[in-house]
N, C-alpha and C positions, 0 to 999 in steps of 0.2 A: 799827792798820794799815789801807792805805784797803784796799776790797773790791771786786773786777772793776766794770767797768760794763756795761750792758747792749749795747755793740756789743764785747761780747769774751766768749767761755764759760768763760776761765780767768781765776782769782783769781789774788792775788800770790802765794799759795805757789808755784802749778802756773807760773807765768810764770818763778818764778825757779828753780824746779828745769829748765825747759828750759832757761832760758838759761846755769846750768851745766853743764848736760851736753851746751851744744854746740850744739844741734838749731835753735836760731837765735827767731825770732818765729812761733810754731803758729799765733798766732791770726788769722794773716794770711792762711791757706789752709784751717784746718777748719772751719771756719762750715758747709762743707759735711757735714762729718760731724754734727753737734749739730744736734739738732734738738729741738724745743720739744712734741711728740706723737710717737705710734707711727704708721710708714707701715703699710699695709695687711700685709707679709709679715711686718712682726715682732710685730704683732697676733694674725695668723695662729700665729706661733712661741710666742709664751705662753702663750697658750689652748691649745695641743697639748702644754703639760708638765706631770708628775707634781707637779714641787718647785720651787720658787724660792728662791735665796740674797736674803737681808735683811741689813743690815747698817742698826745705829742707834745710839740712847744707850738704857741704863737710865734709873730714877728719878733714880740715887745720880751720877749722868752720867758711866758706865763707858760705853767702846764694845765692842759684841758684834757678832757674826756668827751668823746661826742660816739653817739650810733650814724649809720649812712646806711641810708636804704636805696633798694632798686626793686627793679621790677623783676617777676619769676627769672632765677637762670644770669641774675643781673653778675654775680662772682662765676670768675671760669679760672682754670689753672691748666694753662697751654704748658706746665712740665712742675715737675715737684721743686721747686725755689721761685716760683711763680705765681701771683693769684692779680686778676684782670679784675675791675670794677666798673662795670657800664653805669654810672650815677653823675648825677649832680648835684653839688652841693649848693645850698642854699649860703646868702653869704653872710645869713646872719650865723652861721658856725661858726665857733668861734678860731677851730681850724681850716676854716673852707682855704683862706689863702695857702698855709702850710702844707696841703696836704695835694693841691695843685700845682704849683712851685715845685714841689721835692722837698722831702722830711726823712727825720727817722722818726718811727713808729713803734709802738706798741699796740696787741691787738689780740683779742678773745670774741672767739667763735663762740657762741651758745643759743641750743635748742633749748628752750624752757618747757614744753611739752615736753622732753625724753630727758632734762638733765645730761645732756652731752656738753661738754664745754672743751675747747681747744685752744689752748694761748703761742703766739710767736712774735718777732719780733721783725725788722725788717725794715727797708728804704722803699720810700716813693719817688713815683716818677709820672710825670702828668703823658696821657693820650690823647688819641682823638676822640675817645668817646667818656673819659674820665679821667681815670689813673692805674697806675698797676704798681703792687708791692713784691719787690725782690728779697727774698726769705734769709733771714741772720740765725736763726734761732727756733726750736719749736719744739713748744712739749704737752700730752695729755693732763686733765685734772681729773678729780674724783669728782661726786655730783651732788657732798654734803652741803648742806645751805642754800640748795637753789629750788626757788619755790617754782613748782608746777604752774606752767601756764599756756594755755593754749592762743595761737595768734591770729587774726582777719586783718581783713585788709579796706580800708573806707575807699567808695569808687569818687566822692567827691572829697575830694580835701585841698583846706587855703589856708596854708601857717600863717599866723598870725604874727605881727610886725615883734621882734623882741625889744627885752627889756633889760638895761645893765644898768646895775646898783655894786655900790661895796656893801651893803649891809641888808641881810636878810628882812627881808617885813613878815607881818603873822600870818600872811596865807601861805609863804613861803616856809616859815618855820610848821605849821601846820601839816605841810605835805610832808615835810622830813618827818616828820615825826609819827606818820603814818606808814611809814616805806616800812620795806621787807629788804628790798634790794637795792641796792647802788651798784656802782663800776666806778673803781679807783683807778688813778694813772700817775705813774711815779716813771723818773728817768736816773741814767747813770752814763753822764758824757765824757766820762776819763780814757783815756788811749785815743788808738788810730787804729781801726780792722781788726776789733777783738769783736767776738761774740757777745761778750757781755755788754757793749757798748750800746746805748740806745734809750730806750721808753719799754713800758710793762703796763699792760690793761690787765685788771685785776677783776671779779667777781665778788662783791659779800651780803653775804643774807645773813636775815637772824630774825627772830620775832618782830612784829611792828612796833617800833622805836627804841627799836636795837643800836641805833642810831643818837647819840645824846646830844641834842641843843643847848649849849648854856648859856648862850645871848646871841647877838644877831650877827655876830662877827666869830664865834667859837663854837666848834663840833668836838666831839668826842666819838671817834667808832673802836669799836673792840677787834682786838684780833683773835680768835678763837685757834682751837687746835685744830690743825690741818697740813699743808703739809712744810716739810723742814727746809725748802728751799728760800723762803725768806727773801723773794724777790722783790715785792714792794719795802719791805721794811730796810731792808738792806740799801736800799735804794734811796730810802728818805734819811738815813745816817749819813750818807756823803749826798744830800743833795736833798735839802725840806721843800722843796717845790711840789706842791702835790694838785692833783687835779679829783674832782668828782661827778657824777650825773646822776641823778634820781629821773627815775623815769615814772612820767603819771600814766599808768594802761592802760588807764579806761581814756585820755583823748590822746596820748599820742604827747603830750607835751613834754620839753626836757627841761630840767633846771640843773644847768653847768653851774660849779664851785671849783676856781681858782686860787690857791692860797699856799701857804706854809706848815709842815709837822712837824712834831715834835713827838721821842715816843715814849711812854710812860711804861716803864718793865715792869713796876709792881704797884698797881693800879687797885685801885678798890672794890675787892673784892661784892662789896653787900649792893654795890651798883650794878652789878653784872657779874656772877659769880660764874662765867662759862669765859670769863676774858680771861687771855693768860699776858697780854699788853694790851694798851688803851693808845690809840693814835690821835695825837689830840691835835685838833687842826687853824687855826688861824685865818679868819675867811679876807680875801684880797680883793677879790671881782666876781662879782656874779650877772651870768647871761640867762636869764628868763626866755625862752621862746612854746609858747604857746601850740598845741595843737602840729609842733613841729616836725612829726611823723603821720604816713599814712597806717602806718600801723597799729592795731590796738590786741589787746590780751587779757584775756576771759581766765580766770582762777578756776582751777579744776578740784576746786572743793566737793562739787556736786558730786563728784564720784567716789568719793569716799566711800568707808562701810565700816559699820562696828564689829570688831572681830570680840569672842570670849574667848579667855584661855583656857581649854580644857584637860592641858596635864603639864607637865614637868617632867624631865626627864635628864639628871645630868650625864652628858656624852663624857668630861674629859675632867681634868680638876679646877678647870678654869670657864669650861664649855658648859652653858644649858641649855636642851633643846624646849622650846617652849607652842605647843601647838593650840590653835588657832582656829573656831567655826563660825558664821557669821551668826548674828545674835537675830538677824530674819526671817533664818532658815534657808534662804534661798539660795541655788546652786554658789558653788564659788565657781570664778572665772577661769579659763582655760590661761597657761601661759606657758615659757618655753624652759629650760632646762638650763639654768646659769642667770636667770635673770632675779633681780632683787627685787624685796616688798618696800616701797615707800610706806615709813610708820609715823603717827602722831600721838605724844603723849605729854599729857599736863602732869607737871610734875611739882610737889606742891613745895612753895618759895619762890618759883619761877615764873615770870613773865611771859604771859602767852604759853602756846604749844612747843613743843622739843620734838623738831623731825630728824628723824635718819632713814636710812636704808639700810638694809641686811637681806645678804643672799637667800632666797630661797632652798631649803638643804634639802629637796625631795623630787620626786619626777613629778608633772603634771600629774594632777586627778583629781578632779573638780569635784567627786563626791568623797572625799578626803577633807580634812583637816589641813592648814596652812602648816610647814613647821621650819621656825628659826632657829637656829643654832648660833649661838651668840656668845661672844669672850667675855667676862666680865674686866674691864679694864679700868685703875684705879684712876685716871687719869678722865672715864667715860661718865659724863653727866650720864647718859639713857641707860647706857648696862648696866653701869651699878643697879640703875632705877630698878630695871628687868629683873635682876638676879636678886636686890638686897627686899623688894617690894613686891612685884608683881605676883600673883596666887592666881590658881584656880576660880572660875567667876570672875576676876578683874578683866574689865572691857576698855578695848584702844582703837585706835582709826586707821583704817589701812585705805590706799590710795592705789589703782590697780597696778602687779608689778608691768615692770619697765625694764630697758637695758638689751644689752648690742652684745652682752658677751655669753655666746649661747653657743651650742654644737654646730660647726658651720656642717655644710650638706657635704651630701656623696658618700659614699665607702672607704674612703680612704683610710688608715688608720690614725689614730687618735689617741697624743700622746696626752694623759692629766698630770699638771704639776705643779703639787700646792705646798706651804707650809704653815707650820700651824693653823690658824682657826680659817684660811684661806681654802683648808680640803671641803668647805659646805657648798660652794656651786657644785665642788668637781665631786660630790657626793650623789648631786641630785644631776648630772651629766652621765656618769655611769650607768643608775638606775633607768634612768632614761634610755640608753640604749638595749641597756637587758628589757624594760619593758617592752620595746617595740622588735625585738627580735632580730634586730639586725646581725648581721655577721661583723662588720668591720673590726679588724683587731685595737683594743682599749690596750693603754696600760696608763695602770692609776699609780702613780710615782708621787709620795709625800713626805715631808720631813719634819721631824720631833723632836722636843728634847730627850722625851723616856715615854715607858706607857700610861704613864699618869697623866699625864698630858697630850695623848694621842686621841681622837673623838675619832668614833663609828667604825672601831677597830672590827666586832664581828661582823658587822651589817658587811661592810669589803669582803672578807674573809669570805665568806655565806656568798656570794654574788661570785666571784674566783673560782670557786668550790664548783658554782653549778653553771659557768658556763665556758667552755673551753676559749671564746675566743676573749675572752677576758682575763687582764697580766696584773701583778702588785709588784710593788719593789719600794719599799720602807725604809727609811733609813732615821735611825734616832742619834743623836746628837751625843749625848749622855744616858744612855743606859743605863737603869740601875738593876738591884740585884734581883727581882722580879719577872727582870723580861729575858722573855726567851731568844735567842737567835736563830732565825728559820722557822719561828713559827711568828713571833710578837713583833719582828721585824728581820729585814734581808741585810742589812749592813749598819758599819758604825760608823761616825764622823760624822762630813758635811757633804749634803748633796751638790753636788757640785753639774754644772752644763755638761763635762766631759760623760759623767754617768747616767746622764739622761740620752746624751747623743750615742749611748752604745747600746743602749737596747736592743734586743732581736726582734725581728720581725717587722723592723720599722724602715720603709723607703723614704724617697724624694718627696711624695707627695702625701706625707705625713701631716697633720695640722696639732699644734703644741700648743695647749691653753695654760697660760702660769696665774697663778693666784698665791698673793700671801706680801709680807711686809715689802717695802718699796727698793732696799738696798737686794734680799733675795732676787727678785725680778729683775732690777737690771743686772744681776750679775750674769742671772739665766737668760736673758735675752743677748744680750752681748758675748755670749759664748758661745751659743745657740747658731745666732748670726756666723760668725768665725769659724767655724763647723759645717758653714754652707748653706744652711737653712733660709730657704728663704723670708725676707721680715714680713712678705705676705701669710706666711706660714702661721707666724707666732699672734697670738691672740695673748692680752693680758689685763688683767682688773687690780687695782690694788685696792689696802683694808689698812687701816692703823692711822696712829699718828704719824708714819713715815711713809702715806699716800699722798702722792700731788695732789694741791687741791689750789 
């Protein structure tokens, strides 16, 4: 089979699982997400964690999936294609040899307290105080499906001797069936010195027993909508070798599953009507270890709060804003300007709760109202939910917001740039600086199809209007005969990198927040870049089904 080339980050597995499932040619817009090193903040992000997911081969060339802990500060990155691991591996791992020796790797970063998650790829090579991985590959995820958890650390801990079986027993199938979370690991060993070549440590959540047992030797996990790059799947089409880990939080224990997939494109729906493929898996070996982390993680349920919706209000033809007062009375929480509500709702035919996140579309102000601004997408279990169900008086869960992609500091000027339903952080960014009075010069740069489809056109307007050091510049896509030019928006076509890098009034030390579908983003970041900008510069969130996930 031939093997990617180097002006493409995906191999023919991942090419042809997109292009079965629809999503078209990726590699023609994410070049901007794949990157070859770690930028400075996902640097910053791994060196701030407890544990890293590993995913690789055994000797016997099983794929496994394992965590590796250290002690605070234990990951360091002496240069961005670099990350150090002061740890030890225990040898009942099932990669402890692999991964000392020299491997290739697959590997995800994740905060579960913040839902930050980071994946790349990469070679090992044993030290004197562990190992260190030299960086192949590395890209951002979004933070759908990962349940909130905060982490401690036990001061005595003695893993407990493991245990390898082929076939699941009932306390083993029990805890699957309990899980929210797993970590998959899939590989693709075709070429010599491609990027694509290597292991993929994966993330998936979903309700408790999202997860399907159907005897002690077969799983079934679903693949949800998320994002179109198709690396695990892509990856089990030329190579069913698949690895798993369920993690038990409360002791710290791992149960590795080694086996073979297969994937099921059109899967039964009344099983799981949120799968859009069923990965159905073959179990081959399984390594039981006990109690085999110092770490353990506490569910952040407690902080929940029952929010009422108190109105409605559609922004766009697509967009409705839906606001939000706790049903306790008591203050709502302070939080910062870009960042998103964690939401829970039961939705009825569904299995357990349905979480997401949606940006916050308003400045801080705790004796206000919450309010979401939300796409309804045909394709979205929740937004339908929101838009086809939810009313005035219907009550849901909100989890406090969270999220990294906020105003960074200083005066500098501050370019916004979103498209479609992506202008709701950069809504409540703006207001945010008009509230606090700042001078720094804004310009709020968005893109449309028409004005039918444009959300918080006056609320902009109105904010422009009254305050000088704040810029618009609109551009709709398709126009219809309705809107006006120069007043409904500044330009026709496509917003393009080139016309955001000629702005006035914009220096070097500019900061460019992008929001909106995943192809937009990298085409704006990688233009951006080329333009000179620096990639410390550029800040970005993505939203859709064509968001890394």
């Amino acid at each position: 089979m031939a093997h990617a080339t180097t002006d493409t980050p995906f191999h023919d597995g991942e090419r042809t699982a997109q292009i079965r499932a629809g999503v078209g040619n990726v590699a023609e817009w994410a070049g901007g997400f794949v990157r070859d090193h770690l930028p400075e903040q996902h640097r910053e992000f791994h060196t701030s964690l407890p544990f890293l997911v590993l995913a690789g081969a055994d000797t016997h060339g099983h794929t496994w999936v394992t965590l590796v802990q250290g002690d605070e500060g234990f990951i360091q990155s002496p240069d961005t294609r670099t990350l150090t691991l002061d740890t030890h591996i225990d040898d009942d791992d099932p990669l402890a040899l692999a991964l000392t020796g020299g491997t290739t790797i697959g590997a995800v970063g994740i905060e579960l307290a913040s839902r930050r998650r980071n994946r790349f790829s990469g070679d090992t090579r044993k030290t004197d105080t562990g190992f260190a991985i030299d960086i192949r590959q590395t890209f951002g995820n979004c933070p759908q499906y990962i349940h909130q958890r905060a982490w401690t650390r036990v001061t005595e801990h003695a893993p407990q001797p493991a245990r390898r079986t082929d076939v699941l027993d009932e306390a083993q199938i029990a805890r699957i069936r309990a899980a929210d979370t797993l970590f998959i690991g899939s590989g693709h060993q075709e070429g010599n010195d491609v990027p694509s070549r290597g292991f993929d440590a994966s993330h998936r959540g979903g309700a408790p027993g999202f997860v399907q047992v159907i005897d002690g030797t077969h799983l079934h996990i679903p693949d949800y909508s998320g994002n179109n790059f198709f690396n695990t799947i892509g990856n089990l089409i030329t190579d069913a070798r698949v690895g798993l880990v369920f993690v038990d939080f409360e002791t710290g224990g791992l149960l590795h599953v080694s086996g073979r997939a297969t994937i099921d494109w059109d899967p039964d729906v009344t099983r799981d009507p949120d799968a859009r493929r069923m990965i159905e898996v073959e179990i081959d070996a399984i390594v039981d270890r006990p109690a085999a982390l110092s770490l353990r993680w506490a569910p952040q349920d407690h902080l929940t709060r029952q929010l009422k919706v108190t109105a409605r209000v559609q922004e766009a033809q697509d967009i409705t804003s839906f606001y939000f007062s706790p049903v306790d009375g008591a203050p709502l929480s302070d939080f910062k300007a870009g960042q998103h509500l964690p939401i829970q709702v039961q939705i009825p035919g569904q299995v357990g709760l349905s979480k997401r996140s949606y940006s916050l579309s308003m400045a801080s102000n705790p004796s206000e109202a919450w309010r979401l601004s939300i796409k309804r997408e045909e394709q979205g279990l929740v937004s339908r939910f929101f838009h086809d169900h939810l009313q005035t008086g219907d009550v849901i869960e909100a989890s406090p917001p969270g999220g990294e992609f906020t105003v960074p500091d200083g005066d500098g000027p501050l370019v916004l740039v979103s498209a479609g339903v992506g202008i709701t952080p950069m809504m409540a960014m703006m207001q945010e600086v008009a509230a606090q009075g700042s001078h720094r010069t804004v310009w709020f740069v968005h893109a449309a199809r028409n004005g039918a489809a444009h959300a918080f056109v006056k609320d902009v307007r109105a904010l422009v209007d009254t305050h000088p050091n704040l810029h618009r510049h609109v551009v709709y896509s398709q126009p219809d005969a309705t809107d006006v030019a120069g007043k409904d928006y500044d330009a026709a076509g496509r917003l393009t990198s080139k016309d955001v890098a000629a702005l006035g009034g914009v220096g070097a030390d500019a900061h460019y927040m992008l929001c909106g579908p995943a192809r937009f983003l990298s085409d704006m970041r990688t233009g951006l870049e080329a333009a000179g900008v620096q990639a410390a510069h550029i800040h970005f969130e993505t939203f859709g089904p064509s968001a890394p996930a």
